[in-house]
MMTF fields as JSON, N, C-alpha, C and O atoms, coordinates in Angstrom:
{
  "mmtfVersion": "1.0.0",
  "mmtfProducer": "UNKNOWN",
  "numBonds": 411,
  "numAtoms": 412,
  "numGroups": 103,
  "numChains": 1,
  "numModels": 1,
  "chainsPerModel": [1],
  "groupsPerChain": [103],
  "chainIdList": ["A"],
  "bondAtomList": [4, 2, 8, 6, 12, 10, 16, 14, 20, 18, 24, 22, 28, 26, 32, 30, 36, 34, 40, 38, 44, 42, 48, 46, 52, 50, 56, 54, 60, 58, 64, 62, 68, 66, 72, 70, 76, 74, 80, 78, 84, 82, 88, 86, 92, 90, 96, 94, 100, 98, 104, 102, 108, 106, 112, 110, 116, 114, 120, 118, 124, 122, 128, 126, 132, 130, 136, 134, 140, 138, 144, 142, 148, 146, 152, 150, 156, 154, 160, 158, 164, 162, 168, 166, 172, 170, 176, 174, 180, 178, 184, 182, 188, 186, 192, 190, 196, 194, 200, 198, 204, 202, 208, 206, 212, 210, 216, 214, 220, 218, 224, 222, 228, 226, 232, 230, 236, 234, 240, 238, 244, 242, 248, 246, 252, 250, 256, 254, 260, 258, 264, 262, 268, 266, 272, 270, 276, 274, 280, 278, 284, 282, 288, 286, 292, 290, 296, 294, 300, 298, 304, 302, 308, 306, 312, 310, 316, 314, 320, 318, 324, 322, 328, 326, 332, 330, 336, 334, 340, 338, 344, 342, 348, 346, 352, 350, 356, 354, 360, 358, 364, 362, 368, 366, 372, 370, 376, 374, 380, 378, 384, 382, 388, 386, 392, 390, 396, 394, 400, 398, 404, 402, 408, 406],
  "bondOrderList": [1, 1, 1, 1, 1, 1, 1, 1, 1, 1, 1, 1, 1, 1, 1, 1, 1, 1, 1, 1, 1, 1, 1, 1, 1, 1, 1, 1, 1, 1, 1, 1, 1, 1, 1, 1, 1, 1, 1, 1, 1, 1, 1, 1, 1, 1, 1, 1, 1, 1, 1, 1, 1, 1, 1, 1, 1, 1, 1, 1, 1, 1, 1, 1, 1, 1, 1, 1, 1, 1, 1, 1, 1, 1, 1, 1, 1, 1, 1, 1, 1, 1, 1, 1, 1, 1, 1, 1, 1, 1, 1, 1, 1, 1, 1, 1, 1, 1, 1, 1, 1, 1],
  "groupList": [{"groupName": "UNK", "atomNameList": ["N", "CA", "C", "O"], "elementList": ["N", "C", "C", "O"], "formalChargeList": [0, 0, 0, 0], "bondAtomList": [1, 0, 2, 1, 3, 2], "bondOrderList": [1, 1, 2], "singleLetterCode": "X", "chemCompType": "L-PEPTIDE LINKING"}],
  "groupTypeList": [0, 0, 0, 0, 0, 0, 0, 0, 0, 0, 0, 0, 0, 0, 0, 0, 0, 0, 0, 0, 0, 0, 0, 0, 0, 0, 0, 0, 0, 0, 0, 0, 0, 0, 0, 0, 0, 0, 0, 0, 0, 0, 0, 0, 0, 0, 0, 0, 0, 0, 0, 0, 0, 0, 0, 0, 0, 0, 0, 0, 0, 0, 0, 0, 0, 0, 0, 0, 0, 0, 0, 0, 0, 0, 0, 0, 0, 0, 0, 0, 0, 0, 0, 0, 0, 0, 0, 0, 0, 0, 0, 0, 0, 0, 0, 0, 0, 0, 0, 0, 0, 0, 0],
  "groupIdList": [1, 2, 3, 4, 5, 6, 7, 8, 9, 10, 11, 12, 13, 14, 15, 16, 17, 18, 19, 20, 21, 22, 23, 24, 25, 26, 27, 28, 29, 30, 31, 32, 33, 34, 35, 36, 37, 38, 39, 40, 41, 42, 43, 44, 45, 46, 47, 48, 49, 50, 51, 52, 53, 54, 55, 56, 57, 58, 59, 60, 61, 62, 63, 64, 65, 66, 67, 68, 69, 70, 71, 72, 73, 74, 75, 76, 77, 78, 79, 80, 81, 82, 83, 84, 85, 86, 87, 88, 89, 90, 91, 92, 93, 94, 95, 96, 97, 98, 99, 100, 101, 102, 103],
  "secStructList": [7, 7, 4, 4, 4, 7, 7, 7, 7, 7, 7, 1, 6, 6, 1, 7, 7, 7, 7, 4, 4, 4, 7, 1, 3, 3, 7, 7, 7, 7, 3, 3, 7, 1, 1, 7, 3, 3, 3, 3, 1, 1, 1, 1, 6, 6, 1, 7, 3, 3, 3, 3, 3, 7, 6, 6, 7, 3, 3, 7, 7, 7, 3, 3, 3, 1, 7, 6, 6, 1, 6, 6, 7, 3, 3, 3, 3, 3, 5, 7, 1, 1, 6, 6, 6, 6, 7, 3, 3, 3, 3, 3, 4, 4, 4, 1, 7, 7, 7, 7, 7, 7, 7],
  "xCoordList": [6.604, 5.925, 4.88, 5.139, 3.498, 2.745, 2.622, 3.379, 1.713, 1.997, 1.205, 0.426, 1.851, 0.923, 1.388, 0.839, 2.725, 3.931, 3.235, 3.689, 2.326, 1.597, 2.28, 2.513, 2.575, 3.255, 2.579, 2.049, 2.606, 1.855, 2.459, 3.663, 1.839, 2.854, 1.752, 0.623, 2.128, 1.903, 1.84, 2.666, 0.741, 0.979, 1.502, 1.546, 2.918, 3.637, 3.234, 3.481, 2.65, 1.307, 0.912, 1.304, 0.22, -0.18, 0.191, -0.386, 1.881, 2.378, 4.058, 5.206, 3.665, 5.21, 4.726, 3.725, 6.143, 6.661, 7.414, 8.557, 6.199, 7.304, 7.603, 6.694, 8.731, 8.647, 8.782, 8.456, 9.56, 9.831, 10.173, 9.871, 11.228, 11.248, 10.445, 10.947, 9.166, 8.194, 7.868, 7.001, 8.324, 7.756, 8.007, 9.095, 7.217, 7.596, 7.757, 8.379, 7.135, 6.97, 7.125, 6.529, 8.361, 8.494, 7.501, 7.316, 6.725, 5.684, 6.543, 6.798, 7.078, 7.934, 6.73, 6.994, 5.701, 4.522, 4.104, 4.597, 3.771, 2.941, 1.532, 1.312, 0.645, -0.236, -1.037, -0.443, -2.413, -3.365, -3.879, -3.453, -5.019, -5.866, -7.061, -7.272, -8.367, -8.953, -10.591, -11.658, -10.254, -11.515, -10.476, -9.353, -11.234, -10.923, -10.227, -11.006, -9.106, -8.511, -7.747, -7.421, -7.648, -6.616, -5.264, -4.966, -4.349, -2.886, -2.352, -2.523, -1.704, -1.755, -0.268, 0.226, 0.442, 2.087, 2.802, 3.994, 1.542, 2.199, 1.051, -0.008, 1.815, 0.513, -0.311, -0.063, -1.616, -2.643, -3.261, -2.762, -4.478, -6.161, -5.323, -5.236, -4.784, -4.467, -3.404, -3.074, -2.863, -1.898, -2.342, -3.522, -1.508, -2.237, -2.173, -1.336, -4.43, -4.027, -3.992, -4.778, -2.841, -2.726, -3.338, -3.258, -3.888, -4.903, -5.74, -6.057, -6.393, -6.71, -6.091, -5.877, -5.953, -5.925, -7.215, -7.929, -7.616, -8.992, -8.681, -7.51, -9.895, -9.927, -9.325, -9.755, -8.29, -7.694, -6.23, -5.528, -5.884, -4.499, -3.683, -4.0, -2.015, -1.169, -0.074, 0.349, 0.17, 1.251, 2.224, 2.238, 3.41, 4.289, 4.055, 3.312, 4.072, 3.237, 4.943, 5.413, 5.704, 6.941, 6.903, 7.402, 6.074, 5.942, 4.906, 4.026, 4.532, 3.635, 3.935, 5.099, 3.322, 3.414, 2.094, 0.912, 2.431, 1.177, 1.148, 1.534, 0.552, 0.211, -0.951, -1.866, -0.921, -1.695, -3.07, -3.062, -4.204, -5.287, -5.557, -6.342, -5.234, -5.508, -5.749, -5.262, -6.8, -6.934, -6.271, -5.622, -6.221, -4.268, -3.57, -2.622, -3.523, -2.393, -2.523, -3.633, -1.372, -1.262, 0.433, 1.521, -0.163, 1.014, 1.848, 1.138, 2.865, 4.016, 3.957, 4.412, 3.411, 3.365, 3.885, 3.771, 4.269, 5.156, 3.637, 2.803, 3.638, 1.67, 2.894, 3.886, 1.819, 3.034, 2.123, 2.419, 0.621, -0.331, -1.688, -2.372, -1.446, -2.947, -1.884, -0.752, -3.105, -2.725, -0.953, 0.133, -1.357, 0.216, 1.235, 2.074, 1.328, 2.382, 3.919, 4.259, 4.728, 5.808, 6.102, 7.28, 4.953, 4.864, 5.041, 4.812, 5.393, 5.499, 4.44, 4.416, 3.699, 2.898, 2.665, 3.283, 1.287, 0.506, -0.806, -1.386, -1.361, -2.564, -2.599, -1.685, -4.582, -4.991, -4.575, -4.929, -3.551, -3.469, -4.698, -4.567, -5.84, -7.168, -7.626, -8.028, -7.467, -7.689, -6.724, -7.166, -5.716, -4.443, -4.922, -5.323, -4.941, -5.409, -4.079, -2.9, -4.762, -3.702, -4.128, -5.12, -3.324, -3.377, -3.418, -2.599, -4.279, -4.577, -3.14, -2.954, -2.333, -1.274, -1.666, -1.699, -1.893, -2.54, -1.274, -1.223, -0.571, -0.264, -0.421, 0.401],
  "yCoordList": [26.111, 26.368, 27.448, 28.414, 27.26, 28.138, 29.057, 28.898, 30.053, 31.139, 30.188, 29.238, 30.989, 30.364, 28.98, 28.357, 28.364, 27.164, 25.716, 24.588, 25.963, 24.815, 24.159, 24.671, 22.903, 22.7, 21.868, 20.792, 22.313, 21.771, 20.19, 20.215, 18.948, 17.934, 17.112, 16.864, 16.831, 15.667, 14.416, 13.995, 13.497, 11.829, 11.788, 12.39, 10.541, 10.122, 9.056, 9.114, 8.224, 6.995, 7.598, 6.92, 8.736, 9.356, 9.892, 10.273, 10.292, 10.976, 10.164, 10.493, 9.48, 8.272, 7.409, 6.823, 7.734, 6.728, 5.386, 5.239, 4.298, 2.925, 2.36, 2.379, 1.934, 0.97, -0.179, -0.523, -0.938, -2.596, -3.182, -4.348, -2.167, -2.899, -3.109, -3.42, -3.083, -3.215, -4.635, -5.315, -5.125, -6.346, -7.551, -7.623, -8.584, -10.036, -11.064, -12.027, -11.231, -12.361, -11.375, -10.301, -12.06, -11.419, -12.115, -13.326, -11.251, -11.452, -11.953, -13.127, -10.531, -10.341, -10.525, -11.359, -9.963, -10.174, -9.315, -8.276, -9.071, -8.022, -8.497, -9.637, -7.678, -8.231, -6.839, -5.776, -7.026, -5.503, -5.529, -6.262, -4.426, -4.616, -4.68, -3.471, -5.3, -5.852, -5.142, -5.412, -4.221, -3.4, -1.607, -1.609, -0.613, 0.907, 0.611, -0.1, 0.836, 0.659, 2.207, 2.85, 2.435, 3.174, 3.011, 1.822, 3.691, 3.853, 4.61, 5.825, 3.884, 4.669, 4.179, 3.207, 5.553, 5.146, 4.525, 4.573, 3.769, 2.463, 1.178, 1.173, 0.21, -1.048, -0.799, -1.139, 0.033, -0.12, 0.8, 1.857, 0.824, 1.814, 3.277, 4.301, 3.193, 4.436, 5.294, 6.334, 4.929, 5.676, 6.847, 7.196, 7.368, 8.613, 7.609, 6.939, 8.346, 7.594, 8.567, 9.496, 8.178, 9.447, 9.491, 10.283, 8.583, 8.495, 7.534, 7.031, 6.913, 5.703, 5.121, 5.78, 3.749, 3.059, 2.48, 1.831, 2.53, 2.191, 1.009, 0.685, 0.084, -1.5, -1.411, -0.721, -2.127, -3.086, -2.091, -2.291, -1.109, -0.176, -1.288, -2.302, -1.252, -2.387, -2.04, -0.959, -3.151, -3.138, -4.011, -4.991, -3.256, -4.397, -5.306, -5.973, -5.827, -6.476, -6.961, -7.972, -6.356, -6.461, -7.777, -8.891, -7.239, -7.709, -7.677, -6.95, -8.291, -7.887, -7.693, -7.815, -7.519, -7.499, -8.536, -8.262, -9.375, -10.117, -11.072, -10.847, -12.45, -13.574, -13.078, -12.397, -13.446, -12.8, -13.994, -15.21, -13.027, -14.658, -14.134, -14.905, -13.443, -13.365, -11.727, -10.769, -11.914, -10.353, -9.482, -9.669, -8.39, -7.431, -7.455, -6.696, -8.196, -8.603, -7.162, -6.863, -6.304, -5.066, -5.453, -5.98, -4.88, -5.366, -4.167, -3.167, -3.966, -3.077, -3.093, -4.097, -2.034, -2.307, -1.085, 0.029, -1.194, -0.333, 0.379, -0.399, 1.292, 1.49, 1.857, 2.524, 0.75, 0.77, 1.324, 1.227, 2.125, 2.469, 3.407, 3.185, 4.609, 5.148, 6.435, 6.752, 7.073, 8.532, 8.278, 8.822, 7.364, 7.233, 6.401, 6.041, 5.962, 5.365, 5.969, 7.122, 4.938, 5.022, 5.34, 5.548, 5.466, 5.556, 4.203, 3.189, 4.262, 3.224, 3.26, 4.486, 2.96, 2.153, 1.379, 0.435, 1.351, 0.112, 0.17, 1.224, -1.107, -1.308, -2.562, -3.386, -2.728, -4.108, -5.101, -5.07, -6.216, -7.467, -8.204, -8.819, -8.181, -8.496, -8.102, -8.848, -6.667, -5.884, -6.456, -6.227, -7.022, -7.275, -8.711, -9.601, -9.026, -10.042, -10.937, -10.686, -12.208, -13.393, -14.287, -15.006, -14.252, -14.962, -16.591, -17.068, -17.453, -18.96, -19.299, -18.744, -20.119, -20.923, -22.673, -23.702, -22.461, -24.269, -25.075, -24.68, -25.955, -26.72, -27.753, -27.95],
  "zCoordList": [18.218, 19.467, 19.224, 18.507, 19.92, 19.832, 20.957, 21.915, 20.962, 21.919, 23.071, 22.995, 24.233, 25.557, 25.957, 26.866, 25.046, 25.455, 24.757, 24.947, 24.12, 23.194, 22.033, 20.938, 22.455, 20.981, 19.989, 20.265, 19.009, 17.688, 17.185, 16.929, 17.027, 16.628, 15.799, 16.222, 14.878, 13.68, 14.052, 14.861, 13.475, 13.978, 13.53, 12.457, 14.264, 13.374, 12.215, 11.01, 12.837, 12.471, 10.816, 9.866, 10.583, 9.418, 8.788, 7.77, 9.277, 8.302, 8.288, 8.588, 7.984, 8.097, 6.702, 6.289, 6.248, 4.749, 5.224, 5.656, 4.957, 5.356, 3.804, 2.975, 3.52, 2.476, 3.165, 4.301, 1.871, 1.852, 2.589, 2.843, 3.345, 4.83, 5.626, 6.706, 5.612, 6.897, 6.011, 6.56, 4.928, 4.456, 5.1, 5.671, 5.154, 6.166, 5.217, 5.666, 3.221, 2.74, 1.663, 1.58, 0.499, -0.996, -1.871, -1.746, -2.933, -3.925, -5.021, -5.288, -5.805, -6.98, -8.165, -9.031, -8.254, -9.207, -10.473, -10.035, -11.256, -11.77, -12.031, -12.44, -11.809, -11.933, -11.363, -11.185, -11.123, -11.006, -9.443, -8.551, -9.343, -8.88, -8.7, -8.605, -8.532, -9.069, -8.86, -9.411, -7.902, -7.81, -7.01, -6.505, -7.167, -6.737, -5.396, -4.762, -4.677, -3.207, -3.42, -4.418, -1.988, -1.293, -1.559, -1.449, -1.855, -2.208, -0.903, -0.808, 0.103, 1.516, 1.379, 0.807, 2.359, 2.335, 3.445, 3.747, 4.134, 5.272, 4.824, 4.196, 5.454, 5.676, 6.894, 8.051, 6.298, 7.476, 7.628, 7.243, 8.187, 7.564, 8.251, 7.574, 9.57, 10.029, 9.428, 9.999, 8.335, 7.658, 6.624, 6.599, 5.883, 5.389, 3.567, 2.961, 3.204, 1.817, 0.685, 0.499, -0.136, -1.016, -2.291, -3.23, -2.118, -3.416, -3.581, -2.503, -4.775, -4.814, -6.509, -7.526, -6.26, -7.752, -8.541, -7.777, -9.631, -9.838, -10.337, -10.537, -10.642, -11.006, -12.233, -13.157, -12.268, -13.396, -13.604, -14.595, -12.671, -12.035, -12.136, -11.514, -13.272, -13.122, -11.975, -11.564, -11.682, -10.098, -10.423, -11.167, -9.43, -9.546, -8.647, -9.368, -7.771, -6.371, -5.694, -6.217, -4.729, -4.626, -3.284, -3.445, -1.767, -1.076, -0.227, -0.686, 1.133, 1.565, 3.204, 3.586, 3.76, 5.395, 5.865, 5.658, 6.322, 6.817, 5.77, 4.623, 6.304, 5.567, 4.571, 5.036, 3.074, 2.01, 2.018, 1.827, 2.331, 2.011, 3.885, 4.438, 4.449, 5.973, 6.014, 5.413, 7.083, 7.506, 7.906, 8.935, 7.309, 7.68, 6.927, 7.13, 5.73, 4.899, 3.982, 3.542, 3.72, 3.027, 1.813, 2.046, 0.655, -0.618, -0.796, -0.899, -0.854, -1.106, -2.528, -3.075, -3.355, -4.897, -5.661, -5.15, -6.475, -7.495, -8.799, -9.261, -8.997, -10.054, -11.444, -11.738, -11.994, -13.375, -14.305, -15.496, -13.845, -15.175, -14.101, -13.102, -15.198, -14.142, -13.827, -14.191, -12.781, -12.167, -11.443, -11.639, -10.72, -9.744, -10.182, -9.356, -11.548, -12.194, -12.05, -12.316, -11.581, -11.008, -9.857, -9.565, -8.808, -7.09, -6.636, -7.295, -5.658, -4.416, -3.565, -3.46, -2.993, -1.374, -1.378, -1.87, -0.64, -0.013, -0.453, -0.712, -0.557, -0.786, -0.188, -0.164, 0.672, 1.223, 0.123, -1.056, 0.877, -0.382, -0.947, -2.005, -0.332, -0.514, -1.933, -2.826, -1.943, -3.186, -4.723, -5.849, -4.547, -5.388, -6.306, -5.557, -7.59, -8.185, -7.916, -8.169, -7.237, -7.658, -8.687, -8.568, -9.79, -10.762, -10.6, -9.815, -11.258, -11.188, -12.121, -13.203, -11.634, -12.427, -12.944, -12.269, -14.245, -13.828, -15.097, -16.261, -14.678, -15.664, -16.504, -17.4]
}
């Protein structure tokens, strides 16, 4: 509490850790990302970003929130290389390379 009965309060929105549970569709991938993105610790622009990953940053790509290939879609990824290797967040799935499978 501040003087004069003011109270001081934090977004929760920006300063909230979501994991895997906010996920709707499992990836299970490794694979990168494919140009510089935001490393933010929810799915979504208003969250707080704690860094960035630069192009060709390896990921685990675990899950996502939102249909991937659609606007909104954010990847729950594991950074297996780079500054934040061995962190958890989020990054736009947009940003995330999907690999061509051809047989």
């Amino acid at each position: 509490m501040l003087l004069g009965g003011a109270v001081a309060t934090a977004s929760t929105a920006s300063a909230a850790t979501v994991g895997s549970g906010a996920c709707t569709h499992q990836i299970k991938l490794n694979t990168d990302v494919y140009t510089t993105v935001k490393f933010r610790t929810a799915p979504g622009t208003g969250y707080t970003a704690t860094g960035q990953l630069s192009r060709g940053t390896d990921v685990y790509w675990q899950c996502n929130k939102g249909d991937n290939g659609k606007p909104g879609a954010w990847g729950y990824v594991t950074v297996k290389s780079g500054a934040h290797k061995g962190k958890k967040g989020w990054v736009a799935a947009q940003y995330i390379n999907v690999p061509m499978h051809l047989d």
